[in-house]
N, C-alpha and C positions, 0 to 999 in steps of 0.2 A: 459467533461472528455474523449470523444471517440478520441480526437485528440491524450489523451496522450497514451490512451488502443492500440491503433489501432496496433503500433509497436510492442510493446512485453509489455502487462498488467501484469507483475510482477512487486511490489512496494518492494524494497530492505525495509528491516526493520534493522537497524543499531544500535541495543540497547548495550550501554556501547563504544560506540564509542567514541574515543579522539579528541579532537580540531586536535592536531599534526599528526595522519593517516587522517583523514577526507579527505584530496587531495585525497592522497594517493589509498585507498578508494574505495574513489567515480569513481576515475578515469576510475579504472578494471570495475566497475563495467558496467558505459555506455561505455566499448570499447567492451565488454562482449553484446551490447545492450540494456541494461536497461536506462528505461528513467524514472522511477520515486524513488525516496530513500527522508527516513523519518527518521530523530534523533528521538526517543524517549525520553521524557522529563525525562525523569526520567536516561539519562544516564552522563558522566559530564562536563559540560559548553556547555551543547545542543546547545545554541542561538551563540554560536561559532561559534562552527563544522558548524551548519549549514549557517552563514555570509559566514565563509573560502570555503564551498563546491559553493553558489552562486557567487562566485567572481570569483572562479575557471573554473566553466562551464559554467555558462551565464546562456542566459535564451531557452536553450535548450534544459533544464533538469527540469524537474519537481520537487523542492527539498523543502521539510518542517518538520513538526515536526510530530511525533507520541505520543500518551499516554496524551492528550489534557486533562485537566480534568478541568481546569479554564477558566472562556470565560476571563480572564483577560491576559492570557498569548497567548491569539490569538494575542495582539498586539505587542508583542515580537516577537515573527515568523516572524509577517509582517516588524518589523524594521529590524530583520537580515535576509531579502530579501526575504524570504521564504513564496512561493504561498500554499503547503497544508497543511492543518491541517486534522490528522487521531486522531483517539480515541478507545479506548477499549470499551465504550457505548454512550450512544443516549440519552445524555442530551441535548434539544433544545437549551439549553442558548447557550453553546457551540458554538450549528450549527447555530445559526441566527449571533453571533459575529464574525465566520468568515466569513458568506455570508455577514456580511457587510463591513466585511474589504476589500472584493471584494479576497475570497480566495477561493481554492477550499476547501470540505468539503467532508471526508469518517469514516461517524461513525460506530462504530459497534454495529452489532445488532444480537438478540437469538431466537426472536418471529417477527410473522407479525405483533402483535402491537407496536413494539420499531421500524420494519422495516414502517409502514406506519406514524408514527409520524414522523422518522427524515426526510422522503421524502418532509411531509408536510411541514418540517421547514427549507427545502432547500437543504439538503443532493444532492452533485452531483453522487457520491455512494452508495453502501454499504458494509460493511467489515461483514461476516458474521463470528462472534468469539466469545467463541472457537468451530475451525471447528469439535476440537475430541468432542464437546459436541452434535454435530449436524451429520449429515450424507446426502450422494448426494440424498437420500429417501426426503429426506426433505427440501430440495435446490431442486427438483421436484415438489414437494408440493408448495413450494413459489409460483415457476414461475405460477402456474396458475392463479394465482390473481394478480401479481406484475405486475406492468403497463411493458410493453414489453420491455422498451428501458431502465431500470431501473438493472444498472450494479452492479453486485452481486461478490464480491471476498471473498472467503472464506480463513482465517485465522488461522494458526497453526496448528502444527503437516505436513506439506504441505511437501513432497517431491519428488522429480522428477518419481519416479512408483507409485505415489498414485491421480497424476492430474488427470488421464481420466475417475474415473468414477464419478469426479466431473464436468469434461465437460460434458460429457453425460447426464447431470442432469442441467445443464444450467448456468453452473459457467459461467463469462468473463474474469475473471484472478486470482491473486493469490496474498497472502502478504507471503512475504517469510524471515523468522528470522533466529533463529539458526541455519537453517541449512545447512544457505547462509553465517554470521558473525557472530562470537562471539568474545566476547574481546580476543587480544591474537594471535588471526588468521592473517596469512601474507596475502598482497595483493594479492601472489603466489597462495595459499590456497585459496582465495575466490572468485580469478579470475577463479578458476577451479570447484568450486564450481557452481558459476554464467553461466559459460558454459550449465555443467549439468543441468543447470535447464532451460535455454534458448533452450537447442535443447530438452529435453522434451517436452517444451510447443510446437515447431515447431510440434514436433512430434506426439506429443497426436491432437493437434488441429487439423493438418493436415487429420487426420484418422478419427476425428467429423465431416469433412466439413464443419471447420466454419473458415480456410483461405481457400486459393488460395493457 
């Protein structure tokens, strides 16, 4: 995953996203910088959007599905070209079907027990959600046990004056929903959106010394 973090570790969360914006989209979103976006299954004809967004950018975008709940529909993602699969929890069935689909894998997780199972079960991440359930106190806490290289994104509620004092507590990036897309919203709007939250993360990080 550090290949994909390295650039700018915001995962676009694209829930209720249409097959027909999907280009559209996705477009702002990597011209914006973002290299990783997720359809949520649960939004309509997911395994579209996300063929049409693969076809679109190649493979130099990181692009799959979110809201995982079946290890049956890992093999959907994988037919419509799509490398991640994310999840709201840390059901292992899950994270071994797409570690064997040869996909990436970011489940989420509330405790160090669901966080040290899904590691053990191949988790290239972890989506720490929901963030408003948790706090950077406790994303501090983690990291004293979490094996050091073990990338921690905290999830929801997330917005561009509220990263840094989850950096300072040993985030490595962010999943970003609402308050990046929601159905409805123009490319305009969430290109400007995407900015805001791209020169945040420059900005916060910059001032953690954890870029250049």
């Amino acid at each position: 995953m550090k290949a994909w973090l390295d650039p700018l570790p915001l995962v676009a969360i694209l829930r209720g996203l249409t097959p027909d914006e999907a280009v559209d989209i996705s477009r702002v979103l990597v011209d914006t910088g973002f290299r990783m976006l997720e359809v949520p299954l649960n939004s309509p004809q997911p395994f579209e959007s996300i063929r049409r967004m693969v076809d679109a950018l190649g493979d130099g975008i990181l692009i799959g599905a979110g809201t995982v709940l079946d290890p049956a529909h890992v093999t959907n993602v994988a037919d419509a070209g799509g490398r991640l699969v994310v999840m709201p929890h840390a059901d292992v069935h899950v994270i071994r079907a797409a570690k064997q689909a040869g996909l990436y894998c970011v489940p989420g997780v509330a405790t160090p027990t669901e966080a040290f199972a899904a590691l053990a079960a191949g988790a290239d991440a972890l989506k720490l959600f929901p963030a408003e359930q948790s706090s950077p106190a406790v994303l501090k806490a983690w990291r004293a046990v979490l094996p050091k290289d073990t990338a921690v994104l905290p999830v929801g509620g997330i917005a561009p004056d509220t990263m840094a004092p989850w950096l300072a507590a040993g985030a490595n990036g962010f999943g970003i929903g609402s308050a990046l897309y929601a159905p409805g919203r123009t490319a305009s709007d969430v290109a400007a959106r995407a900015r805001a939250f791209a020169d945040a993360w420059r900005s916060h990080s910059a001032s953690q010394g954890t870029i250049a």
